[in-house]
C-alpha positions as CSV (number, residue, x, y, z in Angstrom):
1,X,0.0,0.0,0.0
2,X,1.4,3.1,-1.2
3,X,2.5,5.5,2.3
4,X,-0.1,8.2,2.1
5,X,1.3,11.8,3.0
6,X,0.2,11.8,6.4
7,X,2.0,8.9,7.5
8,X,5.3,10.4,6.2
9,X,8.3,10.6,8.6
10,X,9.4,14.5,7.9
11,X,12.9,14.8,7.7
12,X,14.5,18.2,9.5
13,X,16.2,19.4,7.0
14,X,16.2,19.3,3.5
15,X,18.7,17.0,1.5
16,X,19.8,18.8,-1.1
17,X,20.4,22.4,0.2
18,X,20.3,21.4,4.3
19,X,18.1,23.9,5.3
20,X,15.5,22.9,8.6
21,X,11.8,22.7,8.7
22,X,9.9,26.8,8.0
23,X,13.4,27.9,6.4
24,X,13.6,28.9,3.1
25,X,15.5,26.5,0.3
26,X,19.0,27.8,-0.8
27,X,18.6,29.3,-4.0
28,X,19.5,26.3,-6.7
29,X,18.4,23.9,-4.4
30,X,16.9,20.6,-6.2
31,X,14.2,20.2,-3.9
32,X,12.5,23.5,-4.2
33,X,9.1,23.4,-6.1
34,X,8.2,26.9,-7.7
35,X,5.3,27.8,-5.9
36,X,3.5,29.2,-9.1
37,X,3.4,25.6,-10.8
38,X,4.7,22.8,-8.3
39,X,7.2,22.0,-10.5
40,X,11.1,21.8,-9.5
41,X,12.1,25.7,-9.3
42,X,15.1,25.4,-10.7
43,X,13.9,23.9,-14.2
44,X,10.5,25.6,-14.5
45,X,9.8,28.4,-16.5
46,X,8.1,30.4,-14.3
47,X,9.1,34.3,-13.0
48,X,7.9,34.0,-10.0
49,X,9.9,35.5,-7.2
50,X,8.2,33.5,-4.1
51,X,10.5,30.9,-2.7
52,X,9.0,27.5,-0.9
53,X,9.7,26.7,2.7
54,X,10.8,23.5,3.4
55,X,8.2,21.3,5.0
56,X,9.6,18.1,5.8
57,X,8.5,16.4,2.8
58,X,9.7,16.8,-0.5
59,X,7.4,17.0,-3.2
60,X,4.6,17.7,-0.9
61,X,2.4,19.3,-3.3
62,X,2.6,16.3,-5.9
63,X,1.9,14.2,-3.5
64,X,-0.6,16.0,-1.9
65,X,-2.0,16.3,-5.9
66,X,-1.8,11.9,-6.1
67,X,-3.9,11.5,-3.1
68,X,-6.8,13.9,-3.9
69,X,-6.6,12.9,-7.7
70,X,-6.2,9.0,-6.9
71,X,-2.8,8.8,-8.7
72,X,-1.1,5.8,-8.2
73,X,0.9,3.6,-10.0
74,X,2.5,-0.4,-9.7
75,X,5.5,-1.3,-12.1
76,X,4.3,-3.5,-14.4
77,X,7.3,-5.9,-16.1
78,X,5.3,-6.4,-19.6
79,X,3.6,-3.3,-19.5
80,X,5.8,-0.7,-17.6
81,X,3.9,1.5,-15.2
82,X,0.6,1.0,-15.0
83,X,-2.6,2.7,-12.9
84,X,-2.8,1.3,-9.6
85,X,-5.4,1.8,-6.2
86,X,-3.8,3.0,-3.1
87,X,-4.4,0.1,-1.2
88,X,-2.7,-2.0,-3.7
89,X,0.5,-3.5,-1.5
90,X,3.0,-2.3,-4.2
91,X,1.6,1.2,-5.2
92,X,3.3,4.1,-4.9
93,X,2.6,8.2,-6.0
94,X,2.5,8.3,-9.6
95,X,4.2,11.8,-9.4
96,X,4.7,11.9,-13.4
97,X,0.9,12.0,-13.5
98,X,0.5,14.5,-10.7
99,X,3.1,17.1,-13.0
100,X,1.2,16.7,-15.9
101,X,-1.8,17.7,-13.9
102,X,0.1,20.7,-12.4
103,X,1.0,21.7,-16.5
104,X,-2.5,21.1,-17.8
105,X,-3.9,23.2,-15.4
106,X,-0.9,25.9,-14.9
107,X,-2.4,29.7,-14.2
């Protein structure tokens, strides 16, 4: 079953730039999502000047976007990834799915 966002251990500080928990991610920092699309900052094409704190979880928002979308997915060895339910023992976040939302529907 795939570990739903609220049963997440949060780490204290972020592993690519080190910063803790309500800080603000180093500028260049991997982990940062653009808070204008959800998208990693650093390869987005927004303008946005906001900067993302870091929560404890990374990719919190994609996440977040799986669980209230139902996006999950189970590798498949015939057929690659495939749509999966939550509950399904080897599920996990289909995070590719939950960007594509975040593009489709981009302000």
């Amino acid at each position: 079953m795939a570990k739903l966002l609220k049963d997440i251990e949060k780490r204290k500080y972020c592993n690519d730039c080190g910063v803790s928990i309500g800080e603000l991610h180093v500028d260049g920092c991997d982990i940062e999502a653009c808070t204008e699309c959800g998208l990693q900052r650093i390869s987005c094409e927004c303008n946005s000047n906001d900067r993302e704190k870091w929560t404890g979880i990374a990719f919190e928002r994609l996440l977040k976007i799986c669980e209230e979308k139902n996006l999950f997915t189970i590798w498949n060895a015939k057929s690659g990834w495939t749509p999966a339910k939550k509950d399904d023992p080897k599920s996990m976040h289909d995070l590719n799915s939950a960007a594509s939302f975040l593009l489709k529907n981009k302000k």
